[in-house]
N, C-alpha and C positions, 0 to 999 in steps of 0.2 A: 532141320528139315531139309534135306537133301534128293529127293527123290521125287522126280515132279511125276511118276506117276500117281503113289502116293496120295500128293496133294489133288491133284484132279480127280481123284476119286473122292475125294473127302468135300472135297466142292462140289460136284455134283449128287455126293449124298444129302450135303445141305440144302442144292436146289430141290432137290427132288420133295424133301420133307417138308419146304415151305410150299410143295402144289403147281411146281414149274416144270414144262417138260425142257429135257438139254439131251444131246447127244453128243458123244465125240468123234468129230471129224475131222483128220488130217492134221491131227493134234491139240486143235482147238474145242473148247467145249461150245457149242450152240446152244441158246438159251430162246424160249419163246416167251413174253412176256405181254401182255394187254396187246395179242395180235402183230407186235414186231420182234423183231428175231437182234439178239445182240451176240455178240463173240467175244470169250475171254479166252486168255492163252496166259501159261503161265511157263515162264523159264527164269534158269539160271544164270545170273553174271555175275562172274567174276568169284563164287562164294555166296551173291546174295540173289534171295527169290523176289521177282518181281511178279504182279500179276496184271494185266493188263486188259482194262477192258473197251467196247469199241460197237457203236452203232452207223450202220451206214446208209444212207436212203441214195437211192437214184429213181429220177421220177420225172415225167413228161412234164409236167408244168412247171417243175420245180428248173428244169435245165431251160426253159425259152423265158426264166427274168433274166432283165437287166442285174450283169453284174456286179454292179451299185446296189442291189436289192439282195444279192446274194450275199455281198460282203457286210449289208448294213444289216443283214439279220446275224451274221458269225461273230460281229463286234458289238452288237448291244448282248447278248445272252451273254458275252463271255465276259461283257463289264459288268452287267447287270446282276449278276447270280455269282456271288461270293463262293465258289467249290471248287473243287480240282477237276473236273471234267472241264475241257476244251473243244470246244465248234470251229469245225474246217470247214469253209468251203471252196468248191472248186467249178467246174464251167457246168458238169452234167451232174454232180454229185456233192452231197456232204455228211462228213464223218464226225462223231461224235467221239473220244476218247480220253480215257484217264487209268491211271496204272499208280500201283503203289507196292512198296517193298513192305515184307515180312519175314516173321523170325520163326513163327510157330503156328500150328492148325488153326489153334482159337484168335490169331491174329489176323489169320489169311482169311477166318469168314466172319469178324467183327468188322475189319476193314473191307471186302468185299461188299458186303448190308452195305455200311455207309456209302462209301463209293458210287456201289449201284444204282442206289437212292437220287444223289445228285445226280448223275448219268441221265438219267427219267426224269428230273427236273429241268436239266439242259432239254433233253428231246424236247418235252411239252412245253416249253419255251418258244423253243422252237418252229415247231409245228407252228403256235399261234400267230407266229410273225408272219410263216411262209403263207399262210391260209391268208392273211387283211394281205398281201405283196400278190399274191397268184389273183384274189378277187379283183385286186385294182388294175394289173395286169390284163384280166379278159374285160374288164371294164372301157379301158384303154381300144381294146382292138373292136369293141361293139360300135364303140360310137361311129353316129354317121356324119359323113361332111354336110353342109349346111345348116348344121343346128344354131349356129350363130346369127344365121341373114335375119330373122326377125329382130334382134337388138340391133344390128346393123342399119338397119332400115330404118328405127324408131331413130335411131343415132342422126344420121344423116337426114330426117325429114327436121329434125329438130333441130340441127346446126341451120339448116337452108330456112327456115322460120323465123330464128334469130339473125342471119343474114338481110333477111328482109325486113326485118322491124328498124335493124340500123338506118338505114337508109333513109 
């Protein structure tokens, strides 16, 4: 299989039959999938076909966590979930991505299925972490100062109580 155009069309003849819309843009094919949009590209190296695929989220809540929280969701999904898709993240964004080489059509959409499969496993992985990190995040910024002076107060009437009994 030599001819990526070819192959792109044979890929999105299989999108198309399993009910997904895709389009090709700027070489890559657009995939829309449960309301997110994924991008695979497929080229040639060296002799061999690689096809690559690639989610990318950028998003307001997602870019003002701590970097700690960005990182700590990129390193449990990618320990956590045994597949070849990988979670990047970076300060205002994160990318999802995993590629694999083939020899023949019915390779490139046995492997594609699977592939994709994990891909939407990493994502909704993902997602669930960002959602409990973004909740505790606006959690974080709601709270108001003084919500402690009431345990403070019991604190300190009760040290100066027992102060007084010593005596």
């Amino acid at each position: 299989m030599g001819n990526v155009y070819k192959m792109r069309k044979a890929l999105m003849s299989y999108l198309k039959e399993e009910g997904l819309n895709c389009e090709v843009k700027d070489g890559e094919i657009l995939i829309e999938f449960n309301e997110s949009y994924f991008s695979s590209s497929i080229n040639e190296n060296d002799g061999y076909n690689e096809c690559t695929i690639m989610y990318q989220c950028t998003d307001e809540d997602y870019a003002k966590l701590d970097i700690q929280d960005k990182t700590f969701m990129a390193d449990k999904v990618n320990t956590d979930l045994e597949n070849h898709a990988t979670v990047y993240a970076y300060d205002e964004s994160f990318y999802i991505t995993t590629s694999f080489y083939f020899t023949s059509k019915q390779m490139l959409l046995n492997l594609f299925a699977s592939h994709f499969e994990e891909l939407v496993n990493s994502l909704n992985e993902s997602i669930d972490i960002l959602r409990s990190k973004i909740e505790e995040h606006k959690n974080k910024q709601t709270r108001k100062i003084g919500f402690n002076v009431d345990s403070y107060k019991q604190e300190s009437q009760q040290n100066e109580t027992q102060v007084a009994a010593k005596l």
